[in-house]
Backbone as CSV, one residue per row, in Angstrom:
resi,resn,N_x,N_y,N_z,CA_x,CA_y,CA_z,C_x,C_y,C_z
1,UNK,25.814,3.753,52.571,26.041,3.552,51.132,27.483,3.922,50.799
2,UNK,28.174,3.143,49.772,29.527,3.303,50.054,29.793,4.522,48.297
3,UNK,30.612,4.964,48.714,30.972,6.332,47.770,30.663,5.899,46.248
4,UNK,31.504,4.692,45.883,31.400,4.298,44.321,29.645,3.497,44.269
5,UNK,28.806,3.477,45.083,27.143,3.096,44.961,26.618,4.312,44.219
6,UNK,25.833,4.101,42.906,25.835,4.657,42.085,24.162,5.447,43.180
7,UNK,24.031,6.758,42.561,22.629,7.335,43.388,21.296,6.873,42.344
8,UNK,20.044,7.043,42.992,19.618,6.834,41.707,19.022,8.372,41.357
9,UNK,18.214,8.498,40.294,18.502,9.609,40.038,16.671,10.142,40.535
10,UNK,16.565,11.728,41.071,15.334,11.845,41.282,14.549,11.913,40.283
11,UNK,14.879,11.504,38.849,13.676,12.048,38.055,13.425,10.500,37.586
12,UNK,13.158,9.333,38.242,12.849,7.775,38.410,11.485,7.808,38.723
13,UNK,10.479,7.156,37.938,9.383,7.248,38.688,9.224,6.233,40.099
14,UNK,8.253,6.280,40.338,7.938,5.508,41.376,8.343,4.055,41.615
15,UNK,8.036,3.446,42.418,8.614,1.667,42.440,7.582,0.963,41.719
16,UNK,6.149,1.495,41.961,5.137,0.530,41.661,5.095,0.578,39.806
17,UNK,4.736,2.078,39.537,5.353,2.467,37.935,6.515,1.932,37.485
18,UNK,7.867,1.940,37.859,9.352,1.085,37.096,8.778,-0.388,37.171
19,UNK,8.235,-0.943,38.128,7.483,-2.347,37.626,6.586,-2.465,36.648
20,UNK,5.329,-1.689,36.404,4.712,-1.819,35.572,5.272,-1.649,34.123
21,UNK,6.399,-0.456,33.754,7.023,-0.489,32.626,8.112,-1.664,32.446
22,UNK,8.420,-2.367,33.432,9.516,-3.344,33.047,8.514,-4.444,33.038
23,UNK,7.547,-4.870,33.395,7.024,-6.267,33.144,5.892,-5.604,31.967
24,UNK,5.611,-4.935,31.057,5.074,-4.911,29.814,5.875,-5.016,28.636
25,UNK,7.096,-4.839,29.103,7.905,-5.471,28.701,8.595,-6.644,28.457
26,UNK,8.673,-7.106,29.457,8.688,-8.639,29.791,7.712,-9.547,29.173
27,UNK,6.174,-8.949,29.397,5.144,-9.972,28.891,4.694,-9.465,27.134
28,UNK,5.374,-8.484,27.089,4.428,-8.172,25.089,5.002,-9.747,24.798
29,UNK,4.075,-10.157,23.764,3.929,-11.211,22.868,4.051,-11.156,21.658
30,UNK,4.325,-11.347,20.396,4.039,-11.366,19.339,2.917,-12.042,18.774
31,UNK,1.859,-11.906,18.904,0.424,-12.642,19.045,-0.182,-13.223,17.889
32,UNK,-0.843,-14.468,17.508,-1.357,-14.972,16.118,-3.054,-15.100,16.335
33,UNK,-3.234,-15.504,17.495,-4.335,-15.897,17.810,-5.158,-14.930,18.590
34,UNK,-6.609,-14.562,17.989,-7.157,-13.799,18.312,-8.683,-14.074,18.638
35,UNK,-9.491,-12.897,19.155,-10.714,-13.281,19.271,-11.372,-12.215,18.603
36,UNK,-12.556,-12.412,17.735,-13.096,-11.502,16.929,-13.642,-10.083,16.992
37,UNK,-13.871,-10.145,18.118,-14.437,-8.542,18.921,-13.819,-7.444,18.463
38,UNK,-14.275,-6.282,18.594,-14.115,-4.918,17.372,-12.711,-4.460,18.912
39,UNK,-12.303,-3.804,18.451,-11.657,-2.857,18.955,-12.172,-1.762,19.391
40,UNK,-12.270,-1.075,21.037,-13.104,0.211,20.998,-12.230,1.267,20.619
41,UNK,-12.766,1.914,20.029,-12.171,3.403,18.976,-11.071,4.297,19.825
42,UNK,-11.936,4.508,21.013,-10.948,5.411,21.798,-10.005,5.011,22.426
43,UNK,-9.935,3.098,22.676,-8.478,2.537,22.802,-7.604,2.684,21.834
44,UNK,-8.451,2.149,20.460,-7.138,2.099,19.604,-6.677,4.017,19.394
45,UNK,-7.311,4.332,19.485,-6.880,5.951,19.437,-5.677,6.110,20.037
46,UNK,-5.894,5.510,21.693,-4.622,6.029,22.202,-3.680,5.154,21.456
47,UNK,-3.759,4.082,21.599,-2.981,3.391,21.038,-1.625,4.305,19.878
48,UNK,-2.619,4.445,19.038,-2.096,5.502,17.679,-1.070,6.412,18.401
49,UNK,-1.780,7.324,19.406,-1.241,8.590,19.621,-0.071,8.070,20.788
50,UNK,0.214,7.173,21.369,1.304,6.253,21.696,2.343,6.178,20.504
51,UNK,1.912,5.344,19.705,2.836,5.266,18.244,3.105,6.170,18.137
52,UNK,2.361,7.045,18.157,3.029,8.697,17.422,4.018,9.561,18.259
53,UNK,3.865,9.266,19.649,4.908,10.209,20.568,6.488,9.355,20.470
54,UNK,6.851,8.333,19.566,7.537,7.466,19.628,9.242,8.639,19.146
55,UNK,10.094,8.097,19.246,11.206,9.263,18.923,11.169,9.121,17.201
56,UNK,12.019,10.274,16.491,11.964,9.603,15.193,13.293,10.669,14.916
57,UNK,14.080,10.066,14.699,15.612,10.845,13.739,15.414,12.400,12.833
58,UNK,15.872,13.041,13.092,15.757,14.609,12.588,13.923,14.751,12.845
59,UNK,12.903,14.522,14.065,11.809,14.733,14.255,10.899,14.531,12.695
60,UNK,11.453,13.748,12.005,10.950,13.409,10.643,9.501,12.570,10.870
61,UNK,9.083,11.986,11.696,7.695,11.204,11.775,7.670,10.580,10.487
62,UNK,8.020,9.424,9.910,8.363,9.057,8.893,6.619,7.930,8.769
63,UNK,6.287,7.575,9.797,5.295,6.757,10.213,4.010,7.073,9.767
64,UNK,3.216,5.997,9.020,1.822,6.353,8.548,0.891,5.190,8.466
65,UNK,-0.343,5.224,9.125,-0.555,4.168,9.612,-2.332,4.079,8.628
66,UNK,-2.458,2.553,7.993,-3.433,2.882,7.666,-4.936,1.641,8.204
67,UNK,-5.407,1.923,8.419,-7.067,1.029,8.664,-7.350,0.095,8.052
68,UNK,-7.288,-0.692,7.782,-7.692,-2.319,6.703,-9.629,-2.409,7.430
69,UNK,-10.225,-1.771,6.878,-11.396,-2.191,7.477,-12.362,-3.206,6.411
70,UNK,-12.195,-2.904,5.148,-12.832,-3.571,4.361,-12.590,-5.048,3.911
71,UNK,-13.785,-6.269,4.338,-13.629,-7.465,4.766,-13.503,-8.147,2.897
72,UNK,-13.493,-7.631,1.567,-12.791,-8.344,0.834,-10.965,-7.435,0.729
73,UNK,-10.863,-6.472,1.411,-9.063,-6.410,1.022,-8.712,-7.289,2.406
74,UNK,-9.310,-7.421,3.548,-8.877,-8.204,4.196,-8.351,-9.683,3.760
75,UNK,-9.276,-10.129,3.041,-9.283,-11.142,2.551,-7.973,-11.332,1.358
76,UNK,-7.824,-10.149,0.531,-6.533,-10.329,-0.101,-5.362,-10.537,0.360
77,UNK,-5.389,-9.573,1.478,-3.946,-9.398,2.427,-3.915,-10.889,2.660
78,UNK,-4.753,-11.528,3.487,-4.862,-12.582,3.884,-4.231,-13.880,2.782
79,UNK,-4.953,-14.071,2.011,-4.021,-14.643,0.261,-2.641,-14.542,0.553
80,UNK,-2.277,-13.039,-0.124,-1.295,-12.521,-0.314,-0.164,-13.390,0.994
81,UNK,-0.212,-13.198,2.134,0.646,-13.394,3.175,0.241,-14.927,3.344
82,UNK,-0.704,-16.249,2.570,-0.322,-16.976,2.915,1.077,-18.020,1.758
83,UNK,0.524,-17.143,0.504,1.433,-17.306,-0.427,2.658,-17.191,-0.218
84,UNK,3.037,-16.126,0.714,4.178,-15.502,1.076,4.768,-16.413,2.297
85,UNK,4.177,-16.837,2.849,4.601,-17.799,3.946,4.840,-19.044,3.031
86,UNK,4.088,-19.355,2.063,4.727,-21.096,1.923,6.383,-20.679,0.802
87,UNK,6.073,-19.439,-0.049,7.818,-19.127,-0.352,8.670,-19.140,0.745
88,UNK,8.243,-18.724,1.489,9.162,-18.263,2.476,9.830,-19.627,3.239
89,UNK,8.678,-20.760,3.210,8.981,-22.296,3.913,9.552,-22.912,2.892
90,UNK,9.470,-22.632,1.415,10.489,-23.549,0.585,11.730,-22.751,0.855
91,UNK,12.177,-21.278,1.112,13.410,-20.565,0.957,14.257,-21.430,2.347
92,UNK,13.561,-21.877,3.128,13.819,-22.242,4.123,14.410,-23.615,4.658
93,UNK,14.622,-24.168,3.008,15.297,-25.641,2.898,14.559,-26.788,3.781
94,UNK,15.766,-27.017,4.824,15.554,-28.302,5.622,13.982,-28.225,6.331
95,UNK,13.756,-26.698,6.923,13.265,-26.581,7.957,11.704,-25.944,7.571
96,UNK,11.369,-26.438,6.028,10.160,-25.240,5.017,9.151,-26.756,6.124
97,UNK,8.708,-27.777,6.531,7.609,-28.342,7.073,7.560,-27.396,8.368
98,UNK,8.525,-27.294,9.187,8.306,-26.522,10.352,7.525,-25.072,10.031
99,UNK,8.361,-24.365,8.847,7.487,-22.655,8.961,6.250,-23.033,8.080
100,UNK,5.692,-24.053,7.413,4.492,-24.258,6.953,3.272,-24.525,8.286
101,UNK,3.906,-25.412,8.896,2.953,-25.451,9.892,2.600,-24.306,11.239
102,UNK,3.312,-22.961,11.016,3.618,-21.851,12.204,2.101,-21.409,11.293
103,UNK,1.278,-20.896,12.581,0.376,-19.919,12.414,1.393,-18.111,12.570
104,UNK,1.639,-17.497,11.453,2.161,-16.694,11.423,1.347,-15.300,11.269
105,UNK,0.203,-15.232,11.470,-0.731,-14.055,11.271,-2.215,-14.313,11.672
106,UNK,-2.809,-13.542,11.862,-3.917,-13.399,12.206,-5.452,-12.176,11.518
107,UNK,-4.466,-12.264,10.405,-5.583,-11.292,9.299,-7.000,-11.605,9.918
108,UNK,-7.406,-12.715,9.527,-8.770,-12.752,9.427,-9.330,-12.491,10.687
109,UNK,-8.813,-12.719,11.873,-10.051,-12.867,13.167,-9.540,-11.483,14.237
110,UNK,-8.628,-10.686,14.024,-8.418,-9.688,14.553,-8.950,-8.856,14.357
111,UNK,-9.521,-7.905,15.270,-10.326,-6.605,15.329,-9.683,-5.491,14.586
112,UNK,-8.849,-5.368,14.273,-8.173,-4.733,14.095,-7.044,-4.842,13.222
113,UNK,-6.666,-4.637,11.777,-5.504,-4.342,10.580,-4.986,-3.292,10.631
114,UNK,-3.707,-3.454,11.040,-3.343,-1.984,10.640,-2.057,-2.437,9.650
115,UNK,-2.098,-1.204,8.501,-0.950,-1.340,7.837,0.002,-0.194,8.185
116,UNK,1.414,-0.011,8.632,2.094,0.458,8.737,3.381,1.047,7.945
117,UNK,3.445,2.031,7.216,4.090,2.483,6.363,5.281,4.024,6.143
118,UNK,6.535,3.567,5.632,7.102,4.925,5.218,6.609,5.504,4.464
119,UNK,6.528,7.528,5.300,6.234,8.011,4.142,7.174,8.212,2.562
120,UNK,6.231,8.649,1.797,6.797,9.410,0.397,7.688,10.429,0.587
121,UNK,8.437,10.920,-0.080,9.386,11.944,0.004,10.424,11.907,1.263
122,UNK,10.693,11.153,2.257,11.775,10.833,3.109,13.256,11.582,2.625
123,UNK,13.579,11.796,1.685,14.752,11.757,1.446,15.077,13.304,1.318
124,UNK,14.361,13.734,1.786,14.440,15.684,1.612,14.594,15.472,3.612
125,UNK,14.435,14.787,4.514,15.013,14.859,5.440,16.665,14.006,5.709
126,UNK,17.440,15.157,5.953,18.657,14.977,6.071,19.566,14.265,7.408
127,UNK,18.554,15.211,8.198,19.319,15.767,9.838,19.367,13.516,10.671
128,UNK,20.591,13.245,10.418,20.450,12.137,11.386,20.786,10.960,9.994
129,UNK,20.463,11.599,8.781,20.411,10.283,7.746,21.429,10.387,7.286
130,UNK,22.463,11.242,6.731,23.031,11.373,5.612,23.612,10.331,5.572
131,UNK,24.688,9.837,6.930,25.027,8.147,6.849,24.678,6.958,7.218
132,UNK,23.738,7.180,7.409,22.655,6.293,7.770,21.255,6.616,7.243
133,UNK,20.689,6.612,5.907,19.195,6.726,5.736,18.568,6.023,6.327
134,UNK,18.798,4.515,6.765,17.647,3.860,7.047,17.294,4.413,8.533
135,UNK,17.666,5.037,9.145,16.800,5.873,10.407,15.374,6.329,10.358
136,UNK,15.158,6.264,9.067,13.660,6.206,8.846,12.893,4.743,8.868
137,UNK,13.585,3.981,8.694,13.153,2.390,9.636,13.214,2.726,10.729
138,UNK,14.380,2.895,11.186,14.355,2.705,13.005,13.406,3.544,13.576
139,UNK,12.940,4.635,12.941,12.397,5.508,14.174,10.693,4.973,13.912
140,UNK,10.486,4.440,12.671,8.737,4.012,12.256,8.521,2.463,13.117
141,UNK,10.054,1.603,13.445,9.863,0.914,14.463,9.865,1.376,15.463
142,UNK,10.106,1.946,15.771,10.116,2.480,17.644,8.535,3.111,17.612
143,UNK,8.176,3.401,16.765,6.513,3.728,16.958,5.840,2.678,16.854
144,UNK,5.926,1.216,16.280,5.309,-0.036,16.421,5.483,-0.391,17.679
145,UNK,6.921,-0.513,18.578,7.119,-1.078,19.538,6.354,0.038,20.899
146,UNK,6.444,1.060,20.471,5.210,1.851,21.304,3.720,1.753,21.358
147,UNK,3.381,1.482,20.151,1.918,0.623,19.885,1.725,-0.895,20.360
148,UNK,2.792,-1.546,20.587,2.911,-2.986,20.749,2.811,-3.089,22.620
149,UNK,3.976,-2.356,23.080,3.940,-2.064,24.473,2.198,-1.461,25.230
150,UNK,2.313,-0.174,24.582,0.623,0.150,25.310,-0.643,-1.202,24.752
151,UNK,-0.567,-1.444,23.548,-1.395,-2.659,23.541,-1.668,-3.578,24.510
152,UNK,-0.406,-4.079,24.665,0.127,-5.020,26.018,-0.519,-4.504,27.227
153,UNK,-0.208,-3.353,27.430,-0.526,-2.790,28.811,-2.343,-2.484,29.124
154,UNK,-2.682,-2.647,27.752,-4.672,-2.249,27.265,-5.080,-3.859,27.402
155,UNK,-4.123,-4.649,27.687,-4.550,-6.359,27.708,-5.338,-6.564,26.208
156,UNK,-4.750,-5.660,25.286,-4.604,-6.900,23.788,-3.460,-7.186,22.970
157,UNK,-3.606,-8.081,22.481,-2.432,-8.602,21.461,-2.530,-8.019,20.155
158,UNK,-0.952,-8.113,19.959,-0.538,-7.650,18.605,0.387,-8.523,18.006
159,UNK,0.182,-8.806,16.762,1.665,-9.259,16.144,1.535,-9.077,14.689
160,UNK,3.314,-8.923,14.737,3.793,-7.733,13.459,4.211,-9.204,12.382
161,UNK,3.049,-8.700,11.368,3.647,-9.759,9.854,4.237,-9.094,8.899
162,UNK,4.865,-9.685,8.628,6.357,-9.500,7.919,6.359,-10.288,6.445
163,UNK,5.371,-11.228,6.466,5.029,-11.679,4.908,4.505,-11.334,4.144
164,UNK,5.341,-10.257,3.384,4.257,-10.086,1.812,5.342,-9.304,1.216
165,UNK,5.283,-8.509,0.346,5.958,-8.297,-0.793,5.714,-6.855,-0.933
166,UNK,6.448,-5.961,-0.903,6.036,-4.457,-0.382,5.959,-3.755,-1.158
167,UNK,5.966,-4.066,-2.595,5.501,-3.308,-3.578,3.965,-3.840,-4.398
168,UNK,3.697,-5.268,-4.236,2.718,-5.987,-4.128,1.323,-4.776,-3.245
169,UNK,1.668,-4.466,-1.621,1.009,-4.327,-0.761,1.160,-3.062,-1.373
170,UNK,2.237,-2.078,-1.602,2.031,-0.625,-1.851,0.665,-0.283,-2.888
171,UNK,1.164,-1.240,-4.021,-0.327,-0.999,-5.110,-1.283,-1.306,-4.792
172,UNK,-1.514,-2.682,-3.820,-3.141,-2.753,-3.258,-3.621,-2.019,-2.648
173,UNK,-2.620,-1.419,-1.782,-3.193,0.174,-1.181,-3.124,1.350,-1.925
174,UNK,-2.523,1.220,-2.612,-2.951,3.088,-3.504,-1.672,3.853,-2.568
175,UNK,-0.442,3.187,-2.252,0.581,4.208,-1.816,1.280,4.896,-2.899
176,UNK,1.570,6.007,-2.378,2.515,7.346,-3.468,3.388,6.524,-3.878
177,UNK,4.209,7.164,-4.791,5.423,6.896,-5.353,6.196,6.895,-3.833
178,UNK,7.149,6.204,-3.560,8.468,6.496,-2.783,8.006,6.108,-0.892
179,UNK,6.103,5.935,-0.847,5.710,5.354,0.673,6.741,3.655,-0.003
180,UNK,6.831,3.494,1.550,7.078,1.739,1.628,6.391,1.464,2.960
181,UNK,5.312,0.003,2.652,4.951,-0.400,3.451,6.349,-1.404,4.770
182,UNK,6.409,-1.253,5.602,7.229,-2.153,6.684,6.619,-3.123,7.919
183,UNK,5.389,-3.292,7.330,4.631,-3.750,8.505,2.916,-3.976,8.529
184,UNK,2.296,-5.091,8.572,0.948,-5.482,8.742,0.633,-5.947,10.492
185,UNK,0.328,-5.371,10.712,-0.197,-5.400,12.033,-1.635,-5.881,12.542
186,UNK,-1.683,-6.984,13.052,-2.816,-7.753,13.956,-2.877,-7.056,14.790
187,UNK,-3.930,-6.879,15.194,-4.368,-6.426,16.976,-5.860,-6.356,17.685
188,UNK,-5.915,-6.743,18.769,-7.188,-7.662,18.852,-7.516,-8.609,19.949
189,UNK,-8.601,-8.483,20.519,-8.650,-8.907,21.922,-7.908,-10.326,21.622
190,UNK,-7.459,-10.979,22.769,-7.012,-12.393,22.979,-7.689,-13.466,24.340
191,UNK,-7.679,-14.465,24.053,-7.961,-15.587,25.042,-7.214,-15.399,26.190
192,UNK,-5.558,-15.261,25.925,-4.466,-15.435,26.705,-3.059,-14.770,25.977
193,UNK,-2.310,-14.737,26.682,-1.006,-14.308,25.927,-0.373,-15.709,26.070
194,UNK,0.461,-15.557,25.294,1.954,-16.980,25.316,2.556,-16.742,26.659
195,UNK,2.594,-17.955,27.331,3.703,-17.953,28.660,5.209,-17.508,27.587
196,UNK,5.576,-17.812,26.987,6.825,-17.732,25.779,6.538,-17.203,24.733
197,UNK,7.566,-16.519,24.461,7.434,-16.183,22.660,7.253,-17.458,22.008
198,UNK,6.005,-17.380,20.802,5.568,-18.420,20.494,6.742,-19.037,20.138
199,UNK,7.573,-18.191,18.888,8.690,-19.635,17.844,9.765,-20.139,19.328
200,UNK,9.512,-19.463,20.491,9.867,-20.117,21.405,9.784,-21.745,21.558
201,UNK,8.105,-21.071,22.282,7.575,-22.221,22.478,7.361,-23.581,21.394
202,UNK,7.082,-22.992,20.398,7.281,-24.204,18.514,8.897,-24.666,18.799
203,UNK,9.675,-24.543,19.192,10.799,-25.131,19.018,11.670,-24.308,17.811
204,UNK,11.219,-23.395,17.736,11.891,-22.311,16.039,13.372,-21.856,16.838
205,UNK,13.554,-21.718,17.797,14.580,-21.189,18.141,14.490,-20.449,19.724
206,UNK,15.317,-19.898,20.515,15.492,-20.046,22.257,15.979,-18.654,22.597
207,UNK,15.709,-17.607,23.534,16.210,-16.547,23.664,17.397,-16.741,24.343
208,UNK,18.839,-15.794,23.602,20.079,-15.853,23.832,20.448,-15.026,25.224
209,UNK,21.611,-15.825,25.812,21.731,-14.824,27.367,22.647,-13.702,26.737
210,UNK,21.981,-12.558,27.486,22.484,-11.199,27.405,23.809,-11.193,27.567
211,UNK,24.607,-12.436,28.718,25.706,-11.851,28.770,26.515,-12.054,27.429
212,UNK,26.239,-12.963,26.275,26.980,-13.642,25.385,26.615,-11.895,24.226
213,UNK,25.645,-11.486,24.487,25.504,-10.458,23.772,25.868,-8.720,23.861
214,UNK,26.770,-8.709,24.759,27.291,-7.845,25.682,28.919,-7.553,25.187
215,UNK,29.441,-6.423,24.653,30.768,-6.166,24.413,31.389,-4.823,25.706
216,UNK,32.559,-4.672,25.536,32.981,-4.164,26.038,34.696,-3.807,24.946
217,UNK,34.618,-1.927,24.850,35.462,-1.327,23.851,36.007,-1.727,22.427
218,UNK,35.754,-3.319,22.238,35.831,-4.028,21.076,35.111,-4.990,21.021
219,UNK,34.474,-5.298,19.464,34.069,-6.725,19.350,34.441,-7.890,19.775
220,UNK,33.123,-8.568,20.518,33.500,-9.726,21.097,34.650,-10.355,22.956
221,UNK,34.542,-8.748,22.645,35.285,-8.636,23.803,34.489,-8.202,25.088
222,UNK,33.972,-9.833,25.489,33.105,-9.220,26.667,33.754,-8.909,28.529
223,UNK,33.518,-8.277,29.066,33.887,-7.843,30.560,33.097,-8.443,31.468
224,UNK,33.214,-7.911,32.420,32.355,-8.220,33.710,31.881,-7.101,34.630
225,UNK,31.841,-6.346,33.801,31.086,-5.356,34.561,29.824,-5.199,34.335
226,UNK,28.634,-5.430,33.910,27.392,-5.832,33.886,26.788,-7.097,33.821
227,UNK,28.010,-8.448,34.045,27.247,-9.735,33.871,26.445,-10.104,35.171
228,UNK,25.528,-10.785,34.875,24.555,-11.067,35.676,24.122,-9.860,36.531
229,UNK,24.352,-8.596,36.458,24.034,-7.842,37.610,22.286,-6.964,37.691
230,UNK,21.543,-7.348,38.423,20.453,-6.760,38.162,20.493,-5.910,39.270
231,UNK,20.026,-4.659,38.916,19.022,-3.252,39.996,18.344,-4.017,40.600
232,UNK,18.202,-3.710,41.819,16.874,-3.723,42.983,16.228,-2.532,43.113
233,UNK,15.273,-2.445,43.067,14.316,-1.267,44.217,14.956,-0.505,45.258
């Protein structure tokens, strides 16, 4: 091994483990299509307690997750987000026939609703925000994408809807002054996953190569010191 070969480091797990965390990665889906079957309790449990070990800016846990079990608010949410999808296909000019016809949620046939929300009072945590508040987004996503990943890895699907109106959803739920909802969550056995991210596969748009997304000491200024280069085993 020649001097500048980087070591790897001993605290790497195993070969068979760094595969399993890099291809649940690879395969999470953003999922629409579901099959009706309940969720068993002590999966989605872990599930949760996954979400919850997620990092969060000044250890604030900003994240609060709630149960949609009752089959007429299901049914509102459901309304609510399809209303929100056909605004969303007129905001969308040329291209409002294409997002009319996207199955963008899966309220009704998923085992599982979860609503995902900031808490109330956020703003009495300082440590990490002062120039940046929204770190209380980032860190309540990194607990979705931890729920999304172990999902993946429990062989069910999830996908995160993003249509509705978050003060709309705050009052149908009975949130405090100052919670904001960021997230409706499907999850729920599946047939299959997508070989592709679906708006892939719909023609919505194509995943960009890393190297075009890659800087080096200034904007836009890309190098060659990580293009194309992948780790081996």
């Amino acid at each position: 091994m020649s001097s500048d070969t980087p070591a790897r480091t001993p605290h790497a797990f195993v070969a068979d483990a760094r595969k399993a965390i890099y291809r649940v990665i690879a395969e999470r889906r953003d999922m629409r299509h579901f099959r009706p079957e309940p969720v068993d309790p002590a999966v989605l449990r872990r599930l949760l307690e996954a979400a919850h070990q997620a990092p969060s800016v000044g250890y604030m846990q900003p994240w609060r997750f709630l149960r949609i079990t009752a089959p007429a608010l299901r049914e509102r949410l459901h309304g609510h987000v399809a209303a929100e999808q056909e605004r969303t296909a007129q905001a969308c000019g040329e291209r409002a026939a294409e997002v009319q016809r996207l199955k963008l949620e899966g309220i009704r046939d998923a085992g599982e609703v979860l609503v995902v929300a900031l808490t109330d009072r956020r703003e009495r945590y300082v440590l990490g925000r002062r120039t940046l508040p929204e770190m209380d987004l980032c860190s309540a996503a990194c607990a979705i994408q931890n729920l999304w990943l172990a999902a993946r890895a429990e062989g069910l699907g999830m996908g995160w809807v993003s249509l509705f109106d978050p003060e709309w959803l705050a009052t149908a739920l009975e949130m405090p002054a100052g919670a904001s909802p960021i997230a409706i969550l499907c999850l729920g056995h599946v047939d299959g996953f997508y070989e592709r991210p679906m708006l892939e596969q719909a023609g919505w748009d194509e995943r960009r190569s890393l190297d075009e997304l890659i800087f080096e000491d200034r904007w836009g200024s890309s190098g060659d010191t990580l293009k194309g280069e992948q780790k081996g085993e």
